[in-house]
KELO-665079 format. One record per residue: x, y, z of N, C-alpha, C in turn; residue in three letters; chain; residue number from 1. Coordinates in steps of 0.001 Angstrom, whole numbers. Example, Ala and Ser with C-alpha at 12.3 -4.5 7.8 and 13.67 -1.06 7.14 Angstrom:
n_xx,n_yy,n_zz,ca_xx,ca_yy,ca_zz,c_xx,c_yy,c_zz,residu,chaine,num
13190,-5690,7800,12300,-4500,7800,13200,-3300,7800,ALA,A,1
12850,-2250,7080,13670,-1060,7140,12900,30,7870,SER,A,2
***
This chain:
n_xx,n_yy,n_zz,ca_xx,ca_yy,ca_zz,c_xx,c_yy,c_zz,residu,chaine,num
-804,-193930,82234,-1841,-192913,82145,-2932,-193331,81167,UNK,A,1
-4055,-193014,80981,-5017,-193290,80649,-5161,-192855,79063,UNK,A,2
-4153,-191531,78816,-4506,-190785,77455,-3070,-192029,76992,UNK,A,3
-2381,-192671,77378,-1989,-193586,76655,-2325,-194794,76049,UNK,A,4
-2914,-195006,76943,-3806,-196156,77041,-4705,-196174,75924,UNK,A,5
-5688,-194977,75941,-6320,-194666,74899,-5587,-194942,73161,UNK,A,6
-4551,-194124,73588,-3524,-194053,72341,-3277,-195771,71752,UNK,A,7
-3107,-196173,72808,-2432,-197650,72041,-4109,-198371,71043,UNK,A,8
-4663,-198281,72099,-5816,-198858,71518,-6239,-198483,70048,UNK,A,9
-6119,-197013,69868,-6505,-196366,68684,-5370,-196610,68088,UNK,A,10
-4059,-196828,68014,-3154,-197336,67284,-3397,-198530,65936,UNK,A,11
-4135,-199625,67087,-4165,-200607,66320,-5777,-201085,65521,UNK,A,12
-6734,-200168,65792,-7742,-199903,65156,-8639,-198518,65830,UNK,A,13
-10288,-198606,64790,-10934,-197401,64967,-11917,-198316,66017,UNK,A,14
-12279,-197494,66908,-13550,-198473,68023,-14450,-197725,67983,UNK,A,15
-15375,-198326,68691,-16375,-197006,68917,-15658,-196501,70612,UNK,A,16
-17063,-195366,71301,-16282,-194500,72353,-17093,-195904,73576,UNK,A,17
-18128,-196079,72939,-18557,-197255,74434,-17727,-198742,74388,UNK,A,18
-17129,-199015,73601,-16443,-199951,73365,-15042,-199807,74113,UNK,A,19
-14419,-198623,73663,-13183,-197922,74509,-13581,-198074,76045,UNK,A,20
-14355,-197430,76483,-14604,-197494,77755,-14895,-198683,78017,UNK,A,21
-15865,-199833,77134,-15677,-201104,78571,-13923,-201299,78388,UNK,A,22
-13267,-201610,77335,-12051,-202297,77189,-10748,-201562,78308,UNK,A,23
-10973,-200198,78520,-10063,-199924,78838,-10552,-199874,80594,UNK,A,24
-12046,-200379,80954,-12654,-200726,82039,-12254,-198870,83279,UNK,A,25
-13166,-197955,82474,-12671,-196751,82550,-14263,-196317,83003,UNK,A,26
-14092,-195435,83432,-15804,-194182,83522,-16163,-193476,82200,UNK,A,27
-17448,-193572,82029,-17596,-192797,80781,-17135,-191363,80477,UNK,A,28
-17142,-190755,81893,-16795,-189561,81497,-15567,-189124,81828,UNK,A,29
-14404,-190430,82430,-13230,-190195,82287,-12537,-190251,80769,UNK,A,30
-13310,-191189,80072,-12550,-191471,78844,-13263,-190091,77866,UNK,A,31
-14399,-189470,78002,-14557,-188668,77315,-13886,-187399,77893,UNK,A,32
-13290,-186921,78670,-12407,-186317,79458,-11414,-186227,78252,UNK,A,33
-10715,-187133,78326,-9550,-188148,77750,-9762,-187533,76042,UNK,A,34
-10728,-187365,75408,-11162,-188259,74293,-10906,-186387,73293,UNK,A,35
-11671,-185612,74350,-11960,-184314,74478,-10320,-183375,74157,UNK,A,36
-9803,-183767,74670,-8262,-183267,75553,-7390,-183869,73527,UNK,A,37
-7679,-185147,73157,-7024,-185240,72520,-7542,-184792,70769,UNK,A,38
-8674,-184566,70760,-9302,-183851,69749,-8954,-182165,69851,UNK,A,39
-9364,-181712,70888,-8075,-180701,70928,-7324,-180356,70277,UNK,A,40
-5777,-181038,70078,-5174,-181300,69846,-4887,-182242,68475,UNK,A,41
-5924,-182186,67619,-5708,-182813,66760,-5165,-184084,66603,UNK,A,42
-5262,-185067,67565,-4490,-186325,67735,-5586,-187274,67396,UNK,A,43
-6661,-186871,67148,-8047,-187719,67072,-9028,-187120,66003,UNK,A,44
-9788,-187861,65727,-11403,-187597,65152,-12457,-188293,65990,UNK,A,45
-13311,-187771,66222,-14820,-188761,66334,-15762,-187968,65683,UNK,A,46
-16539,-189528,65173,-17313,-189657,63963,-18508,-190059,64695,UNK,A,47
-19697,-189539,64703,-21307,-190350,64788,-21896,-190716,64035,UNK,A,48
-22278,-192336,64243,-22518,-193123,62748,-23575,-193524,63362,UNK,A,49
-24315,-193317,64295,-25396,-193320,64771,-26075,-192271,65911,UNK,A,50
-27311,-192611,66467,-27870,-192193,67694,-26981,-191927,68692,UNK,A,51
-27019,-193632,69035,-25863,-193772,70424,-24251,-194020,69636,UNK,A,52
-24090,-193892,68671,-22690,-194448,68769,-21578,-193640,68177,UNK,A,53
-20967,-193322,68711,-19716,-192564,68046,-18263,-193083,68050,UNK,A,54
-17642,-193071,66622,-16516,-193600,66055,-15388,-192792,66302,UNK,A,55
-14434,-193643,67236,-13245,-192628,67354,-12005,-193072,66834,UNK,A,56
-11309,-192442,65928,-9924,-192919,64968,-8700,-192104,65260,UNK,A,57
-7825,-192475,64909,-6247,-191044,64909,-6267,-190479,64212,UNK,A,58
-5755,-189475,64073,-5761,-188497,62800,-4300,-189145,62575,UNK,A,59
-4122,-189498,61484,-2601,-190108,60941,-2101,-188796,60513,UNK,A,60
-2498,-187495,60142,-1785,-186442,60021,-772,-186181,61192,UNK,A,61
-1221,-186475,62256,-639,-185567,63711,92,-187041,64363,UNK,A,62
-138,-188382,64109,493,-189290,64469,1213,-190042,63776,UNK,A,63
2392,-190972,64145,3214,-192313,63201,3142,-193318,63581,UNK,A,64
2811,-194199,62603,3243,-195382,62407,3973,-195958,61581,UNK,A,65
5326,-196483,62722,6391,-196676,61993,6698,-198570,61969,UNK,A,66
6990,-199154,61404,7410,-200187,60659,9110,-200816,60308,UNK,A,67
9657,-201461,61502,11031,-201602,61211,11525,-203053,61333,UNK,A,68
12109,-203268,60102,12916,-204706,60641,13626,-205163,61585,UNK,A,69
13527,-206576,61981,14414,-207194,63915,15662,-206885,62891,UNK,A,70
16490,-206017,63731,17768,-205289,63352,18409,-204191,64290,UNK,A,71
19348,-203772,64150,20273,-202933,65166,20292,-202221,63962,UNK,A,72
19760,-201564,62903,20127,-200795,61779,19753,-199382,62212,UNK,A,73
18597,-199501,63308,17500,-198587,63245,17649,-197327,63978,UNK,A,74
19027,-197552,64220,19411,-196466,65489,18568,-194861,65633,UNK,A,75
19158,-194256,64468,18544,-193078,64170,17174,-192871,64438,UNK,A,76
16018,-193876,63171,14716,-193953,63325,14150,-193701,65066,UNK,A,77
15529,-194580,65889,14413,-195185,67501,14629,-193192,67503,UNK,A,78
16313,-193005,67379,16372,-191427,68369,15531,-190494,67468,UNK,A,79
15561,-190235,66271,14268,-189570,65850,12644,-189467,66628,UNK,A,80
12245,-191089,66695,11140,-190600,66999,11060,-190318,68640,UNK,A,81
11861,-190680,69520,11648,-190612,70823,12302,-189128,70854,UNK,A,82
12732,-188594,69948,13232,-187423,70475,11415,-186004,70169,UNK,A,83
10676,-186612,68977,9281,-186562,68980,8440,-186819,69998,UNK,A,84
8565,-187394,70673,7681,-188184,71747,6669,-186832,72357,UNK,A,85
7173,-186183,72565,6244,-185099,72883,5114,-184325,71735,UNK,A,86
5745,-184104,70526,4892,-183644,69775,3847,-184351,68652,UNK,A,87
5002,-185593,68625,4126,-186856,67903,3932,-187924,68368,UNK,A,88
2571,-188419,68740,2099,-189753,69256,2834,-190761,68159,UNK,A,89
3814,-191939,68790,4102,-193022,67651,3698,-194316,67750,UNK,A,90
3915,-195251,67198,3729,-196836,67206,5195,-197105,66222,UNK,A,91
6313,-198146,66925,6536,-198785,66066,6240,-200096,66188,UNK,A,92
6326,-201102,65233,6072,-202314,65400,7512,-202721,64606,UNK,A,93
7734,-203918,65390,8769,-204755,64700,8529,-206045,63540,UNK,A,94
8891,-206015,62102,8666,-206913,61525,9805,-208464,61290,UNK,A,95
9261,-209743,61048,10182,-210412,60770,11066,-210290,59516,UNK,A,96
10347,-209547,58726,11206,-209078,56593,10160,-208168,56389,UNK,A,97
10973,-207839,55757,10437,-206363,54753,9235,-206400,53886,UNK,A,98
9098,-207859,53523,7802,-208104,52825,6616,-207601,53409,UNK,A,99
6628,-208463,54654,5269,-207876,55410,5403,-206805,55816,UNK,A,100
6333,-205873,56162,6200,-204556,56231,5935,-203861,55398,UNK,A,101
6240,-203898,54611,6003,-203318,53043,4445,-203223,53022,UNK,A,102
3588,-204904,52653,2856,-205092,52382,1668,-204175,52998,UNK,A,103
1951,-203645,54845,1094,-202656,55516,1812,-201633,55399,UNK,A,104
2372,-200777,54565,2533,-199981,53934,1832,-199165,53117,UNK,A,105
1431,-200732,51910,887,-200601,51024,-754,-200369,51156,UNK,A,106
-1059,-200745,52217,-2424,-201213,52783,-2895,-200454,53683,UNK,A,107
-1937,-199630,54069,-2585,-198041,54564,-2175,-198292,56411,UNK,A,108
-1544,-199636,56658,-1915,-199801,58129,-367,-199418,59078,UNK,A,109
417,-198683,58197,1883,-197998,58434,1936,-196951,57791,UNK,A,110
2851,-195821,58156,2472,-194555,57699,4411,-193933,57332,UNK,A,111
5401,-194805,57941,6805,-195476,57335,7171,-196827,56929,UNK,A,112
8085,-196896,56371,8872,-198401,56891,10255,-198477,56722,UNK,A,113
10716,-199172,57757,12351,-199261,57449,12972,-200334,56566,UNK,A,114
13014,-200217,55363,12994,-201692,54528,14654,-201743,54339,UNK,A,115
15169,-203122,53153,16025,-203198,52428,15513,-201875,51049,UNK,A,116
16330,-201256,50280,15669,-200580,49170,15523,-201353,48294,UNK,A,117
16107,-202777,48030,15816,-203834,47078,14072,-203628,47377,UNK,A,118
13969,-203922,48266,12186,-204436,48281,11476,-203561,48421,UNK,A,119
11899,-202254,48914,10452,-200739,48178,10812,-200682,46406,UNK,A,120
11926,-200768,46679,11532,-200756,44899,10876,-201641,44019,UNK,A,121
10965,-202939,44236,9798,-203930,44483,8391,-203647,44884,UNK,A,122
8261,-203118,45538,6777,-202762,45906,6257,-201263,45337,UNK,A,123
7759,-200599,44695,7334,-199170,43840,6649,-200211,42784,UNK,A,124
7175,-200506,42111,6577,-201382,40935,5496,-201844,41059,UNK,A,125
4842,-202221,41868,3525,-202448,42193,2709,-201464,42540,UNK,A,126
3470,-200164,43445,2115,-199183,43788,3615,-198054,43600,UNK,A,127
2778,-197212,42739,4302,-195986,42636,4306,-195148,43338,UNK,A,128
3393,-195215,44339,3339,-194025,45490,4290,-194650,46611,UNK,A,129
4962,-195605,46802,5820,-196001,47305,7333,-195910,47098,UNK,A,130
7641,-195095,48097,9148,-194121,47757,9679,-193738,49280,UNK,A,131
11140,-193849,48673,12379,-193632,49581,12230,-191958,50381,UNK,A,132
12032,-192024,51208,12409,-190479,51698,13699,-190109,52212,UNK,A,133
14726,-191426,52661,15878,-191016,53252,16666,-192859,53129,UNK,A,134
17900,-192685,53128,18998,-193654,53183,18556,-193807,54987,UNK,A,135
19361,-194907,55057,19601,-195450,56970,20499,-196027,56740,UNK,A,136
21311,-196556,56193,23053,-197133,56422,23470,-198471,55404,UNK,A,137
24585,-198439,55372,25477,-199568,54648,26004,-200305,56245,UNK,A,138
26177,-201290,54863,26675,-202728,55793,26140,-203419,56744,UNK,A,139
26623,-203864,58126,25688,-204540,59254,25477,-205727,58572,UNK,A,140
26051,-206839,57480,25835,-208075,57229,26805,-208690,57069,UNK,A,141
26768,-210012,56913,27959,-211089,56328,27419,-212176,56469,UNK,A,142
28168,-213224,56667,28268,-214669,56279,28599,-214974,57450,UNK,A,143
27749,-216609,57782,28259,-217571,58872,28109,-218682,57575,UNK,A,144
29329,-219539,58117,29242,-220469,57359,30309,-222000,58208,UNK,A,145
30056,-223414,57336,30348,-224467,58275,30991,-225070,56929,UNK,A,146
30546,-224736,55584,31538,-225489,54547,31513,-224419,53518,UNK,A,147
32465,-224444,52606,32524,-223952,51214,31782,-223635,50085,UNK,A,148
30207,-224455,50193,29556,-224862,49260,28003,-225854,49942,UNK,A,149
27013,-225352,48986,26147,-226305,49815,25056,-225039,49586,UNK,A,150
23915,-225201,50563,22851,-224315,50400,23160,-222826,51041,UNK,A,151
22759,-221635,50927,22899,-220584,51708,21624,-220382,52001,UNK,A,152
20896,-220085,53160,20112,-218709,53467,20126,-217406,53905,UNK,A,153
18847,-217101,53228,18917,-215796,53561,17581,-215363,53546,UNK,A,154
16981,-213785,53273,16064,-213166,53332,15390,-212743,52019,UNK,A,155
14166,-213166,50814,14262,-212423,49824,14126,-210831,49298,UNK,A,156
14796,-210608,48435,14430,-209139,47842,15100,-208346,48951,UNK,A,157
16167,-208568,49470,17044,-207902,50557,18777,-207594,50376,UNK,A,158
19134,-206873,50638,20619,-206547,50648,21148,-207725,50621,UNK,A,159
21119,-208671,51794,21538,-209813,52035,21479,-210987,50710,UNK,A,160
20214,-210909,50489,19915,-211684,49056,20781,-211734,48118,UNK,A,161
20907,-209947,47806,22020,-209642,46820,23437,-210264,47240,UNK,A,162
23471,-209766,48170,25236,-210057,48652,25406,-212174,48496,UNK,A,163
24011,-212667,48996,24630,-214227,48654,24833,-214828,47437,UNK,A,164
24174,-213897,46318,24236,-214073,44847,25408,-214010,44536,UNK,A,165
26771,-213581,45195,28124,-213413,44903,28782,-215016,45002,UNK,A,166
28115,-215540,46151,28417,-216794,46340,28159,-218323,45239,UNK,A,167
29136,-217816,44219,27965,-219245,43104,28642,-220240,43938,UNK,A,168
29307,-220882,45062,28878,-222233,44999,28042,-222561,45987,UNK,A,169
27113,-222091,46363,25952,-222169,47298,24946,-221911,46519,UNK,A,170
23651,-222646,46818,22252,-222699,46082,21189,-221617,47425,UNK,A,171
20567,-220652,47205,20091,-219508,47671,18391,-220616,48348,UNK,A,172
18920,-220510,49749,17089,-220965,50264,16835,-219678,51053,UNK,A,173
15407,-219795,50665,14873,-218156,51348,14221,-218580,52732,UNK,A,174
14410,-217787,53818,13159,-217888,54441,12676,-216544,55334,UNK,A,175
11318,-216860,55659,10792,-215536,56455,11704,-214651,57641,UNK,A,176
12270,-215424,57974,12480,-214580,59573,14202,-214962,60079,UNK,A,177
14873,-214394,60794,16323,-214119,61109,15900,-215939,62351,UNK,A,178
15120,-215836,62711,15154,-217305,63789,15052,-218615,62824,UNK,A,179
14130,-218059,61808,13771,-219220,60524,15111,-220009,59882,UNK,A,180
16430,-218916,59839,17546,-219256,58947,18523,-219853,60263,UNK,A,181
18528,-219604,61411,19347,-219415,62448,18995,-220987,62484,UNK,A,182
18283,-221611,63037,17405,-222609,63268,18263,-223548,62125,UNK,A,183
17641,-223461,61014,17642,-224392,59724,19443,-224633,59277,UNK,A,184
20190,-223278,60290,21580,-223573,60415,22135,-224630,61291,UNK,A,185
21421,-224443,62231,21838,-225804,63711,21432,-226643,62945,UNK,A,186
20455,-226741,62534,19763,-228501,62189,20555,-228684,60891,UNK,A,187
21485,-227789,60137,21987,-228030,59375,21619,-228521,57532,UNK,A,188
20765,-227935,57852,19593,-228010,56417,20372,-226663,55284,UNK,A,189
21122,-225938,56321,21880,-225230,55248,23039,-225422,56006,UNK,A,190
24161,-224832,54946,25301,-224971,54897,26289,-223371,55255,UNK,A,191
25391,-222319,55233,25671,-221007,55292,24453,-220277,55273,UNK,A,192
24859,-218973,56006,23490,-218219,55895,24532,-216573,55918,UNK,A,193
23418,-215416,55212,23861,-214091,54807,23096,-213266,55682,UNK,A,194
22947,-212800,57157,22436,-212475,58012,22735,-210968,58272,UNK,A,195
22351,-210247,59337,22386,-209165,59501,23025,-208841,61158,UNK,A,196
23152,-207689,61116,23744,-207397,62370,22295,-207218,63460,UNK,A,197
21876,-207388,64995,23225,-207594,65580,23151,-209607,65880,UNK,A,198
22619,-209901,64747,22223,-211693,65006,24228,-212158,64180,UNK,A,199
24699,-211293,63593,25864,-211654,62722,26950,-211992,64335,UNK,A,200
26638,-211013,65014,28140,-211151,66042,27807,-211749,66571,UNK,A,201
26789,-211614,67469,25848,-213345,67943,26337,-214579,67518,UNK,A,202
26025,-214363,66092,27285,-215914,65707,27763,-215797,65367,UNK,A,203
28648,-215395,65388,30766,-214953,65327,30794,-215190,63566,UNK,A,204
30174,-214537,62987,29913,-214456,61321,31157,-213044,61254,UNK,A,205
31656,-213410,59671,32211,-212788,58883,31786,-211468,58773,UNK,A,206
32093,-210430,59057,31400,-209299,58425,31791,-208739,57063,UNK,A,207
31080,-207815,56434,31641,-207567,55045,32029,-206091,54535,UNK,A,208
32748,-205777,54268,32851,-203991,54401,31429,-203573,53672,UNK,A,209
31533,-202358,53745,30309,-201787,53465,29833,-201388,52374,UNK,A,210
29247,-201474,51738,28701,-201429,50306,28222,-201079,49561,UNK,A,211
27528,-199888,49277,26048,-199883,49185,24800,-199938,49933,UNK,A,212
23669,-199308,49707,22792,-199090,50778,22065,-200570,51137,UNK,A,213
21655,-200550,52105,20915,-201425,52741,19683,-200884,53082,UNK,A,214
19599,-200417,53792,17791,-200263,53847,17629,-198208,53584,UNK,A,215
16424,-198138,53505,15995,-196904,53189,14628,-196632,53695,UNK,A,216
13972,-195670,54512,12704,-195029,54911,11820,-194915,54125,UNK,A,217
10688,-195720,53766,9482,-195658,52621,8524,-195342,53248,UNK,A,218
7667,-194444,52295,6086,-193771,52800,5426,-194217,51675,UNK,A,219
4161,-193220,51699,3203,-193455,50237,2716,-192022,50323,UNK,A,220
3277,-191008,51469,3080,-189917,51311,4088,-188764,51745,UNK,A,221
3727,-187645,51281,4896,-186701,51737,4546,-185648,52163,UNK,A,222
3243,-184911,52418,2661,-183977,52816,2201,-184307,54447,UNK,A,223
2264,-185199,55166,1892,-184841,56614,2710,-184314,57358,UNK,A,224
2213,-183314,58131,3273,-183013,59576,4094,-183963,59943,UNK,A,225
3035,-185063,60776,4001,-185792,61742,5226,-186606,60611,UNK,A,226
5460,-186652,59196,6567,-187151,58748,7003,-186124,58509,UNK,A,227
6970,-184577,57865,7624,-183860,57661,8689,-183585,59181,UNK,A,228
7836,-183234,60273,8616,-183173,61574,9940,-184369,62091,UNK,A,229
9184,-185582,61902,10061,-187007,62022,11217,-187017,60855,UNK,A,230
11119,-186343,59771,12194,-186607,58876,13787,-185320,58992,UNK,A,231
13175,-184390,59460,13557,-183089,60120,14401,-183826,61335,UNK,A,232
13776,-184321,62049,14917,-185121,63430,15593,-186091,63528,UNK,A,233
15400,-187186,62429,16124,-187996,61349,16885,-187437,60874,UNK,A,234
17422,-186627,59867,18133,-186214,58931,19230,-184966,60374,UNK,A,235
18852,-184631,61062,19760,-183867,62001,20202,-185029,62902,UNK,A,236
19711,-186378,63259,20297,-187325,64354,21050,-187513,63476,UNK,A,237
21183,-188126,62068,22251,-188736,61284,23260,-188254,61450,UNK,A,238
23303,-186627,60944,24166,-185935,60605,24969,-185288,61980,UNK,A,239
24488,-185236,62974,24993,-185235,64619,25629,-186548,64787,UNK,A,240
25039,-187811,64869,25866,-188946,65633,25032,-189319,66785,UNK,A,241
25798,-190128,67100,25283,-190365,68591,26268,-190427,69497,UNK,A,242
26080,-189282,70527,26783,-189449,71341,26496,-190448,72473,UNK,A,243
27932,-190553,73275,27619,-191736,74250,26726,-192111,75360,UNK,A,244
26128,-191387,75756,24919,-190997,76619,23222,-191458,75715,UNK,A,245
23332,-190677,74241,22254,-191393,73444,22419,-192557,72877,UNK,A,246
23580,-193120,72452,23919,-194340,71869,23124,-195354,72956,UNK,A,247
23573,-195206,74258,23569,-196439,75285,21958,-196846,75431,UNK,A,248
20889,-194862,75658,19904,-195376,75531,19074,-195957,74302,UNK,A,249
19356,-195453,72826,18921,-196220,72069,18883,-197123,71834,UNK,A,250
20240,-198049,72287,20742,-199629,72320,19710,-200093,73531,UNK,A,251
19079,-199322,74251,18691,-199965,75851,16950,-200403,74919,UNK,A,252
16543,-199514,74062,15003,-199268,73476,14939,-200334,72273,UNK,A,253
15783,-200262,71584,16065,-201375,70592,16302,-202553,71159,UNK,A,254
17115,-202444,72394,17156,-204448,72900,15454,-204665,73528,UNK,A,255
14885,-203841,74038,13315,-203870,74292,12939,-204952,72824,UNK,A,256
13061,-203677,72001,11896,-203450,70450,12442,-205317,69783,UNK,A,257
13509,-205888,70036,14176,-207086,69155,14894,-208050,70140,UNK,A,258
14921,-208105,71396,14814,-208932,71963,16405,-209204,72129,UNK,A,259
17198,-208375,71481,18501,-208988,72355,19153,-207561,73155,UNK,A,260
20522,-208648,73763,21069,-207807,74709,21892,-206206,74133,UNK,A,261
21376,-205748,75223,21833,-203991,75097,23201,-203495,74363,UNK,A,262
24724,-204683,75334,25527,-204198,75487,25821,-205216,73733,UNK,A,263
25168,-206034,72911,25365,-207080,72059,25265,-206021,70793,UNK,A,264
23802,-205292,70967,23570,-203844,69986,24131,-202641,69827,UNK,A,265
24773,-202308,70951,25355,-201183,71292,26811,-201305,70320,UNK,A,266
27246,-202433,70287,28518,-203003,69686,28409,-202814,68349,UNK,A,267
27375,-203537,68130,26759,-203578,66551,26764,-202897,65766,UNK,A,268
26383,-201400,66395,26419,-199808,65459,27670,-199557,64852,UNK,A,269
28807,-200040,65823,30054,-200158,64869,29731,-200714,63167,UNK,A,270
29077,-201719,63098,29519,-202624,61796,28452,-201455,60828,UNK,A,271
28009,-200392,61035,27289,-199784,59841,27805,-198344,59912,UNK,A,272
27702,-197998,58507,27822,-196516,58489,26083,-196296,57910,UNK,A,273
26215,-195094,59074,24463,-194269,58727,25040,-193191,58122,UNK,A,274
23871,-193446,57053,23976,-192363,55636,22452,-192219,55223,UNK,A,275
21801,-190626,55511,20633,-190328,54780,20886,-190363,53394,UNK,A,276
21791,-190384,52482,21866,-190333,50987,22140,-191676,50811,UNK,A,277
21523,-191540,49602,21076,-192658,48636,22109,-192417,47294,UNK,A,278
22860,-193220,46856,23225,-192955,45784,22660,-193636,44200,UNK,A,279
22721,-193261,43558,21761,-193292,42415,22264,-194421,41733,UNK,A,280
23690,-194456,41714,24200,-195799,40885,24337,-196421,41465,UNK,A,281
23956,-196922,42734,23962,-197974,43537,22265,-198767,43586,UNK,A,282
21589,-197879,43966,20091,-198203,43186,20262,-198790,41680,UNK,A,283
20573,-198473,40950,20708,-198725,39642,21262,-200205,39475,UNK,A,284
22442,-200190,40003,22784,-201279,40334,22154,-202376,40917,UNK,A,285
22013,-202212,42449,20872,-203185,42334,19687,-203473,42053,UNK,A,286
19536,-202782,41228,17850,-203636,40188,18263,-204085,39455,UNK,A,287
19777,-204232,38680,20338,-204253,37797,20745,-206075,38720,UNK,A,288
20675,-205784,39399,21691,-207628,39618,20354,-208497,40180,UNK,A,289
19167,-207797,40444,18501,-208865,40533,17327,-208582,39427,UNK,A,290
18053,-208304,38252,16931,-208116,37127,15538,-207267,36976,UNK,A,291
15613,-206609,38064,14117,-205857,37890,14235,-204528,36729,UNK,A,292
12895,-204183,36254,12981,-203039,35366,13623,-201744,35624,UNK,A,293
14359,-200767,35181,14407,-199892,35695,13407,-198333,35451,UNK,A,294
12505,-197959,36333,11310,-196959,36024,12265,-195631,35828,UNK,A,295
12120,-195213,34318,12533,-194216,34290,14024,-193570,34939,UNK,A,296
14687,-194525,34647,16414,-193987,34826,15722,-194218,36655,UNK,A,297
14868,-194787,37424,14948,-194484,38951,14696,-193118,39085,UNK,A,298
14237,-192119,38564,14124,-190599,38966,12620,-190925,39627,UNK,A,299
11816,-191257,39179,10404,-191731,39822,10552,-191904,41024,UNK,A,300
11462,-193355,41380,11283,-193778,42644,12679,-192822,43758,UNK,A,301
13280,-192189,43361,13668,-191177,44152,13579,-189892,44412,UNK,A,302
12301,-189372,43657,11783,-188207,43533,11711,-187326,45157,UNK,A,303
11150,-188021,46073,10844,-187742,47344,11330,-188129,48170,UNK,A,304
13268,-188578,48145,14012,-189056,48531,14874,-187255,48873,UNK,A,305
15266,-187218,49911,15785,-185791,51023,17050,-185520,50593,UNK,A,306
17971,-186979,50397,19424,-186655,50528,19280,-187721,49098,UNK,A,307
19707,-187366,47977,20743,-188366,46549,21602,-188004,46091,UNK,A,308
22333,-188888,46261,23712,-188323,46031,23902,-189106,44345,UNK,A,309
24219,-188042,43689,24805,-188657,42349,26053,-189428,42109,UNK,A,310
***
């Protein structure tokens, strides 16, 4: 349909309205049809910054953009927002690490993200409007390994990170992306790698009981609808489950969103427990093992966090 069409475009920037129409190779007065229908509705602005030209943007109040790592972690997030789909226009995009997600976070061009909490708290420290609104699960990692000792990779400023720091007889190589470490394993440039689910069962890796949080939902704000609504259907998918009918299709949307097989992810949800709470001495903890400051006992950076559990 055409008001989608529209949508994607305005997703990934502001255009003007004659620009929309050649690109989307439309009638002028179909797309202003279109344009009309979604201002309405608060899903839009247009702006005239000239004579002939008028600027059309999303209203990020009434829409999301969401931000998630290549992972099977995300279960909840996919059934949250598709269970929105009607009332909130979304985007997610898939990142290779948390860094660069973070980083359009920070930069206004994501409006969530599904990180490790090692690395929003990392990036609280840099901008303090960056904060946890909800836990997303323990565990989903472990170890593949070919010797005892030797190099490990992994991901920096990540659960995983932490967990290979246990390993002193392996020397820690970082790299960008889950194909980056996979790769540098065949060619054998490392000796072990600390990976995530569902790339861990993929290669018949160790799993590790569960631990402590792994990733957590970061904003830079807390007053819009479309997150107040999205965190509302989040925090009730958690606490429901998934039954077998939603499990299969979320596994079907996620093998889309990350590129592997359905029935490979579907499996995967086993290796995590989803938990909206955050516990406080576990945060504590890890800033505590990879040396970062701690802001204020952490009350700062969990201020606008839904579920903490003491």
């Amino acid at each position: 349909m055409l008001r989608e069409k529209v949508l994607d475009v305005l997703f990934s920037e502001e255009i003007t309205q004659k620009e929309l129409t050649s690109r989307l190779k439309s009638s002028r007065s179909r797309i202003s049809e279109v344009l009309k229908q979604l201002e309405r509705e608060k899903l839009i602005t247009r702006k005239r910054v000239s004579e002939r030209t008028v600027l059309v943007s999303l209203n990020h109040s009434r829409t999301l953009r969401v931000g998630v790592v290549r992972s099977s972690e995300y279960a909840h997030v996919v059934s949250a927002l598709y269970g929105l789909k009607e009332k909130v226009p979304f985007r997610i995009k898939v990142y290779e690490n948390s860094l660069e997600a973070l980083r359009d976070l920070v930069t206004g061009y994501q409006d969530i993200v599904a990180s490790p909490m090692i690395s929003g708290y990392f990036f609280h420290l840099i901008d303090n409007n960056i904060k946890p609104i909800a836990g997303v699960a323990m565990g989903g990692a472990g170890l593949i390994k070919r010797s005892e000792g030797g190099k490990i990779g992994t991901t920096p400023l990540s659960r995983m990170d932490k967990d290979s720091r246990e390993y002193k007889n392996y020397e820690r190589t970082y790299y960008r992306s889950i194909d980056d470490i996979l790769q540098a394993y065949r060619k054998r440039e490392i000796d072990a790698a600390e990976i995530w689910e569902p790339f861990l069962s993929i290669n018949k890796g160790i799993g590790k009981s569960p631990s402590g949080m792994c990733c957590c939902l970061f904003t830079q704000v807390n007053d819009r609808k479309s997150i107040e609504l999205f965190l509302e259907n989040y925090l009730e998918s958690v606490e429901t489950g998934l039954p077998r009918a939603k499990r299969k299709r979320i596994a079907e949307i996620l093998s889309g969103l990350i590129g592997v097989k359905e029935k490979v992810i579907d499996a995967s949800f086993d290796s995590y427990i989803f938990t909206a709470s955050i516990s406080r001495i576990d945060v504590e903890n890890q800033i505590a093992s990879f040396g970062l400051p701690q802001v204020k006992g952490v009350e700062n950076f969990l201020e606008r966090c839904s579920k903490v559990s003491l």
